[in-house]
KENU-72366 format. One record per residue (C-alpha): residue in one letter; x, y, z. Coordinates in Angstrom, 3 decimals. Last residue first. Layout:
BEGIN
residu,px,py,pz
a,X,Y,Z;
...
% end
This chain:
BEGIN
residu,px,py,pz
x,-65.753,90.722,41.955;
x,-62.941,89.136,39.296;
x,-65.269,88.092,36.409;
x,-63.024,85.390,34.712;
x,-61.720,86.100,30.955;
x,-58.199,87.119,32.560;
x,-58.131,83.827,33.884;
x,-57.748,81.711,30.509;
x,-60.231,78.928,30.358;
x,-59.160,75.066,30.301;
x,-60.745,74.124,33.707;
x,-59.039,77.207,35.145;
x,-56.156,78.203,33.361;
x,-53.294,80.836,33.657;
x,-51.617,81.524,30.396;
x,-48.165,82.557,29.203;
x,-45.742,86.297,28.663;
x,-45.778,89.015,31.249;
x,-47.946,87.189,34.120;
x,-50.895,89.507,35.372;
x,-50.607,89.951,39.456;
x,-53.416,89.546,42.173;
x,-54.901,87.167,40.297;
x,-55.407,84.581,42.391;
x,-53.602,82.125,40.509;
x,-51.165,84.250,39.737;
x,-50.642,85.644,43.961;
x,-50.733,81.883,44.596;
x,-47.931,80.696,41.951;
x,-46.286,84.048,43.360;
x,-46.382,82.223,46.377;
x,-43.902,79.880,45.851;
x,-41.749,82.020,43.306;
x,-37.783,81.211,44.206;
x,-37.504,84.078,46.181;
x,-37.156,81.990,49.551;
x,-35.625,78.588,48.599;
x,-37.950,75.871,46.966;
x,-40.773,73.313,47.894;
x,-44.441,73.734,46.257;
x,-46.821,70.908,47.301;
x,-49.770,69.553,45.644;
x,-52.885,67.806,46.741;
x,-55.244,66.290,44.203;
x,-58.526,66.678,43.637;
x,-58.787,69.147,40.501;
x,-55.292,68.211,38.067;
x,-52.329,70.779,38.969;
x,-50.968,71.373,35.978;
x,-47.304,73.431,36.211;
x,-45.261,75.001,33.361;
x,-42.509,77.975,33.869;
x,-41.168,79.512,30.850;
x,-39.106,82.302,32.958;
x,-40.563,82.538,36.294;
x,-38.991,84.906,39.115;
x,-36.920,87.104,36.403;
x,-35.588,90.135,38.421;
x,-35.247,92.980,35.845;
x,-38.794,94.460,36.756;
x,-38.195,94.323,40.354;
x,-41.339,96.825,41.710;
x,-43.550,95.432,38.732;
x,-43.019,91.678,40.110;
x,-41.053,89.782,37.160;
x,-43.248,86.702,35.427;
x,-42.987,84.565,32.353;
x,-45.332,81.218,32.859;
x,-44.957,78.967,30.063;
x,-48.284,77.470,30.822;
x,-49.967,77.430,34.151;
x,-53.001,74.813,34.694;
x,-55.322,74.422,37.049;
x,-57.825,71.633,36.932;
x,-60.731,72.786,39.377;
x,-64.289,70.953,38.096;
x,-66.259,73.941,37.970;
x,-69.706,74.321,37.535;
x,-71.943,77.394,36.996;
x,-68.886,79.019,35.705;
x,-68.955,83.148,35.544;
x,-67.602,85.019,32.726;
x,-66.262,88.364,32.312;
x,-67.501,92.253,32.537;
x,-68.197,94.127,35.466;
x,-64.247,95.088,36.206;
x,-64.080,96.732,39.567;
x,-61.245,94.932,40.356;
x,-59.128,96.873,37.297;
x,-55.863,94.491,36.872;
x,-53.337,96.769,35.470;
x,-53.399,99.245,37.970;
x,-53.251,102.875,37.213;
x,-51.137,104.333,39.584;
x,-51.320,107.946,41.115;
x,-51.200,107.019,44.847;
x,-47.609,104.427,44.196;
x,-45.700,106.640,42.152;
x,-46.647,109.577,44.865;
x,-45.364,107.308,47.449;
x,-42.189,106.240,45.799;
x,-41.278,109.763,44.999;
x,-41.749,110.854,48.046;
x,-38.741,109.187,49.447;
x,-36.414,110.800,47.389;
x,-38.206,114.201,47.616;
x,-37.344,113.598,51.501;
x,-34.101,113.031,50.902;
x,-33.237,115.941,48.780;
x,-35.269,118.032,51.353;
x,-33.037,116.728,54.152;
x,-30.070,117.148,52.423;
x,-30.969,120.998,51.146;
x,-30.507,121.522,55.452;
x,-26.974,120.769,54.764;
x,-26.206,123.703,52.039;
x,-28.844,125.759,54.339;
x,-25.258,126.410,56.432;
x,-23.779,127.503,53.075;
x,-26.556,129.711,52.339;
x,-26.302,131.919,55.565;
x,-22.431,132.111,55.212;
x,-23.993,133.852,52.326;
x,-26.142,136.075,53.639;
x,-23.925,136.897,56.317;
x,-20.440,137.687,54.112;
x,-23.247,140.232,52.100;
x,-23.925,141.990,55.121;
x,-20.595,141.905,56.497;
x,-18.904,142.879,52.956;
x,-21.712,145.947,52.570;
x,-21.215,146.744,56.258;
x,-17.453,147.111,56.085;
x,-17.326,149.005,52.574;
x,-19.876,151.317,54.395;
x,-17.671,151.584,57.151;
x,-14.667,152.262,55.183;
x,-16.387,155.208,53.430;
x,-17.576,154.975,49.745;
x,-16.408,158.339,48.232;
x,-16.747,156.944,44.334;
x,-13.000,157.195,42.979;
x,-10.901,156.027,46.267;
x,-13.545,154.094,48.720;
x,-14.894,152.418,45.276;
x,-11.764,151.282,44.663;
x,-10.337,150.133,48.244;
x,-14.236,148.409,48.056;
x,-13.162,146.341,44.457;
x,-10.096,144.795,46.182;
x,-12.129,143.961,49.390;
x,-14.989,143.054,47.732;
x,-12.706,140.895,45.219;
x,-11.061,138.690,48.682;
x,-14.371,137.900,49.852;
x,-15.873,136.867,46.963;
x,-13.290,133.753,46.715;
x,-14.483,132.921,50.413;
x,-18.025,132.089,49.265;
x,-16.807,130.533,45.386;
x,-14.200,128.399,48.344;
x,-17.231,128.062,50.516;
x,-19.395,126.472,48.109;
x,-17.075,124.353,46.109;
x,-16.385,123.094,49.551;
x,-19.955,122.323,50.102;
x,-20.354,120.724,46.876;
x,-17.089,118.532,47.321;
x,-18.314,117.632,50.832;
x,-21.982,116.255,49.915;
x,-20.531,114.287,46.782;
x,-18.084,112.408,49.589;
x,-21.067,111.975,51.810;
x,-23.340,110.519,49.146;
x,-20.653,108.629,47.260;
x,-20.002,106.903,51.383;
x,-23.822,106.403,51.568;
x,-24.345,105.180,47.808;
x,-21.703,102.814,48.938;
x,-23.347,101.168,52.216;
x,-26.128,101.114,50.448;
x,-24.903,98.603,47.809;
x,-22.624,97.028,51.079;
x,-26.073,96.437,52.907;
x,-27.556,94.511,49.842;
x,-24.560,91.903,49.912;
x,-24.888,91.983,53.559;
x,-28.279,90.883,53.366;
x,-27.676,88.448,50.854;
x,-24.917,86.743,52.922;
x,-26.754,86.417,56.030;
x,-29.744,84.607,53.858;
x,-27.018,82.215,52.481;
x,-25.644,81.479,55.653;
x,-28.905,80.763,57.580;
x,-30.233,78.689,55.195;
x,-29.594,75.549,57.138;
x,-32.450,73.356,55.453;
x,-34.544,73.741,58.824;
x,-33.258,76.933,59.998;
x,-34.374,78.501,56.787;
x,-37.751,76.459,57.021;
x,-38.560,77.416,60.954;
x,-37.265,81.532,60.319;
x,-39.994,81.863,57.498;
x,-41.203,85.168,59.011;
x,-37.658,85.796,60.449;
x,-36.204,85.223,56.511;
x,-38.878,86.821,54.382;
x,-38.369,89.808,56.393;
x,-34.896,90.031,56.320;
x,-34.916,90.025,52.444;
x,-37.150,92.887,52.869;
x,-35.445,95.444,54.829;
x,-32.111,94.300,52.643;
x,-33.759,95.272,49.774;
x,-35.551,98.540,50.830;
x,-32.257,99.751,52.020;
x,-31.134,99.218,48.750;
x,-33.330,100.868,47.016;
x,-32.610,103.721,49.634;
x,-29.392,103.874,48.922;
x,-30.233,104.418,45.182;
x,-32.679,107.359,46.207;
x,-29.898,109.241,48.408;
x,-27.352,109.017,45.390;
x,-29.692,110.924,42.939;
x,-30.753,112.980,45.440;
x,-26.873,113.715,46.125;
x,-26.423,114.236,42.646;
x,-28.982,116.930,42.073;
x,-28.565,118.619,45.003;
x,-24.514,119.143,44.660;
x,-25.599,120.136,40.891;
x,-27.321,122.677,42.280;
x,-25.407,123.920,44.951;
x,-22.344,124.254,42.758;
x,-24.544,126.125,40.070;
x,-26.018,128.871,42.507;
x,-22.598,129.470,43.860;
x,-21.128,129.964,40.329;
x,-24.146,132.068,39.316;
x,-23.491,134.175,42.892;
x,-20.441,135.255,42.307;
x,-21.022,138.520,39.928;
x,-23.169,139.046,42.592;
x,-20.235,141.023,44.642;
x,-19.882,142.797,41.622;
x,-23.600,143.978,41.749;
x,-22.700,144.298,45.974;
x,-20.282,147.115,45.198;
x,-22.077,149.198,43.033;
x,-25.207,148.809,45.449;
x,-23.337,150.199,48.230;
x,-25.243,150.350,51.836;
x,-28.684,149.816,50.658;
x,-27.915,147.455,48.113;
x,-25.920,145.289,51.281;
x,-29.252,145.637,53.640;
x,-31.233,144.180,50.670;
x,-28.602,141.255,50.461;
x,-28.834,140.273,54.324;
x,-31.928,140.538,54.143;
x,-32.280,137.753,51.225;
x,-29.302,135.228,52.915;
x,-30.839,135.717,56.499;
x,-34.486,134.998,54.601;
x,-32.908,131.630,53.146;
x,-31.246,130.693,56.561;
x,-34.576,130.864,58.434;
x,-36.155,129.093,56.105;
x,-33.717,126.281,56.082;
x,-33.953,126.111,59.935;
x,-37.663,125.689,59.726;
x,-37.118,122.668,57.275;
x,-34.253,120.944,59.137;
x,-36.309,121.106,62.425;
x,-38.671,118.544,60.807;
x,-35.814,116.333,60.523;
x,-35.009,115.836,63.947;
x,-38.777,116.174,65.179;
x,-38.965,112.952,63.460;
x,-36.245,111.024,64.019;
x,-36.894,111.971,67.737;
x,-40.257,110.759,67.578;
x,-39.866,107.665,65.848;
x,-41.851,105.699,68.589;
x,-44.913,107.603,68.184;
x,-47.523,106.503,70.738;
x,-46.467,109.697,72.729;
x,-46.616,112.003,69.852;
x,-50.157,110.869,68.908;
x,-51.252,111.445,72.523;
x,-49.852,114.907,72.754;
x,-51.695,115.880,69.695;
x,-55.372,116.232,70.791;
x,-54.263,119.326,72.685;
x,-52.398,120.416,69.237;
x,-55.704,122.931,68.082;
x,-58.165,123.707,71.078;
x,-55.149,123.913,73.444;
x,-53.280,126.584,70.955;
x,-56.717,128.605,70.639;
x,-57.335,128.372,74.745;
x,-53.258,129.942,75.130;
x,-53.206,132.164,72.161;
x,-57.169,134.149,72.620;
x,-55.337,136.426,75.457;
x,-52.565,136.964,73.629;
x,-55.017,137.500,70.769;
x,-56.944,140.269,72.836;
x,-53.625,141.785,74.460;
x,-52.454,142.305,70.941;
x,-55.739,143.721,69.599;
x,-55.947,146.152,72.707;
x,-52.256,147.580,72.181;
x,-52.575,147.891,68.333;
x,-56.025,149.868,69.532;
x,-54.107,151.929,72.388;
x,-51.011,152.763,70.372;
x,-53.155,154.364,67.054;
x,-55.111,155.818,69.820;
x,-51.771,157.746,71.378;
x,-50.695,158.565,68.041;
x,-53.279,160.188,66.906;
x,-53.639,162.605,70.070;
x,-56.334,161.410,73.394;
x,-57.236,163.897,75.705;
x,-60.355,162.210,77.571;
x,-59.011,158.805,77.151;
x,-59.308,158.189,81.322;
x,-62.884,160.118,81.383;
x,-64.173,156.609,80.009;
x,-63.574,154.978,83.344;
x,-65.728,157.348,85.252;
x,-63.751,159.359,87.747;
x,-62.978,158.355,91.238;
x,-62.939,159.174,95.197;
x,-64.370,157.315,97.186;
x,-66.634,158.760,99.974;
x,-66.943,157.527,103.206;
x,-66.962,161.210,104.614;
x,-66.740,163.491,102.441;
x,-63.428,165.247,102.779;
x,-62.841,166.060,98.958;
x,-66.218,167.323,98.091;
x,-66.062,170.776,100.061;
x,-62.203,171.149,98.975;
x,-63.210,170.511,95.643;
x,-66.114,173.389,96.241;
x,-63.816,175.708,97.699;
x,-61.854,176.025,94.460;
x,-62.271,173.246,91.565;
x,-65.531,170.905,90.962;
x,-64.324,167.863,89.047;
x,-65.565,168.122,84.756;
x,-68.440,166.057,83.974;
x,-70.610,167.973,82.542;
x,-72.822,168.274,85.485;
x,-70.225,169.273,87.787;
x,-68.582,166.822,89.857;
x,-69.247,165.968,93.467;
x,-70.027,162.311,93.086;
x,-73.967,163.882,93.360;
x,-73.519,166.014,90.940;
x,-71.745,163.558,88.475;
x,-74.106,160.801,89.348;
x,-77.234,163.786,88.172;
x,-79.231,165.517,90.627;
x,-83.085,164.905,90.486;
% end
């Protein structure tokens, strides 16, 4: 039996016939010519297969990019389309690859400096304490500045939520005014961490570029040196300042970006207050009394009460009601004045600082809660 090879008109190791008998092959008729497709590496070097197999694993995750990136964010377009913040969001997200980006510009463009003229960059970085210090303290008080505007913020967000959802009683005893007032009284509080915010924001980034620009002028002093007593070249005094005039032009543009970060640790500290609490009131609790009758006198006695998110804003202080069982009992005051904190007591869903809460003549906090 002849072999493929034979029969394609090769030899039986695989090589093509040469002389009369490639001439012999090469007008069959219908024949197509070819070679089998592992004969195409047949004279392969080291640095040819080190090409081919980076070549093959790129063209195999290109190929595994397109299905991978629909298996992971596919699900995503839907959540970005129901989000109605998502220009805020994308906004501010950008900040964060941006600082990267400026952070490794400021690092290469430092290790391309120490190649060039190490001498000369070490004096160079005889700057960079002073620039490392203005940017700190410019983060420091701006986050300082960015979490008191956002007290305030927080303020005014809920003083005009009180006020639509009780819209029918403010309009009713004309409260309009005085609820107006309020919230502009909490809007100018932000509106002046804003302005302190902005004006700290500008001092640090001046400081910035003036320490920035200052460094400028000594590497050109200290290069005309270094070009006469250690045989730097003008072109390596060029690409040292260029490199190192990058890297930090580099910094001063992350300068802004640090804003977003400062804000954002702001905000987070709220949250992460908030997740690793320890309440007061534990509602898992298995311990306390149950009544097998109760008659339903409430009584409150010198009440002293601040909600633990506006500790220094008094809502009862030495407050007294009794509300004997059977009878009906209305609570009339201004917004803030502490109707439904007598609820939220009674209820339990705060602890008063200072007084009792009492059913039929028995303090609350002996009550099983669940």
């Amino acid at each position: 039996m002849n072999s493929s090879s034979e029969t394609e008109g090769y030899k039986p190791d695989g090589r093509p016939p040469d002389g009369e008998d490639f001439e012999k092959t090469k007008g069959g008729v219908g024949s197509k010519r070819s070679v089998p497709l592992y004969r195409l590496f047949s004279f392969p070097d080291a640095i040819y297969i080190v090409l081919m197999t980076l070549g093959a694993i790129a063209a195999i995750f290109n190929g595994m990019s397109v299905p991978l990136m629909a298996y992971l964010v596919g699900q995503l377009v839907d959540s970005f389309g129901k989000n109605a913040h998502n220009k805020n969001l994308v906004h501010e997200v950008s900040k964060i690859g941006k600082s990267i980006q400026l952070i490794i510009a400021f690092i290469g463009g430092f290790l391309i400096a120490f190649m060039k003229g190490w001498l000369l960059v070490l004096v160079f970085m005889s700057t960079v304490p002073l620039l490392v210090l203005s940017g700190a303290s410019m983060s420091i008080i701006i986050n300082n500045l960015a979490t008191r505007g956002q007290v305030a913020y927080s303020e005014a967000g809920a003083i005009v939520e009180q006020t639509i959802s009780s819209i029918r009683t403010v309009a009713s005893f004309t409260g309009e005014r005085q609820a107006i007032n309020r919230y502009n009284k909490s809007l100018d509080a932000s509106y002046k961490s804003s302005v302190q915010e902005g004006f700290a924001g500008g001092i640090g980034i001046g400081m910035v570029m003036f320490i920035v620009f200052s460094s400028y002028g000594l590497a050109a002093w200290f290069g005309a040196i270094m070009i006469i007593e250690k045989g730097y070249t003008g072109g390596d005094v060029v690409c040292v300042i260029f490199a190192v005039v990058t890297s930090s032009m580099s910094l001063g543009e992350a300068s802004p970006c640090m804003k977003a970060f400062a804000a954002g640790q702001a905000a987070a500290f709220n949250m992460f207050e908030t997740i690793y609490r320890k309440p007061d009131i534990d509602s898992f609790d298995t311990n306390g009394c149950i009544l097998d009758d109760i008659s339903g006198d409430i009584e409150l006695k010198d009440i002293h009460f601040s909600y633990p998110a506006r500790p220094r804003e008094k809502i009862f202080a030495g407050f007294s009601l009794s509300i004997p069982s059977g009878t009906i009992t209305a609570l009339v005051g201004e917004s803030g004045s502490g109707k439904s904190t007598v609820i939220s007591l009674i209820e339990r869903f705060y602890d008063q600082q200072a007084g009792e809460v009492l059913i039929d003549g028995i303090n609350l906090k002996e009550f099983l809660l669940r």
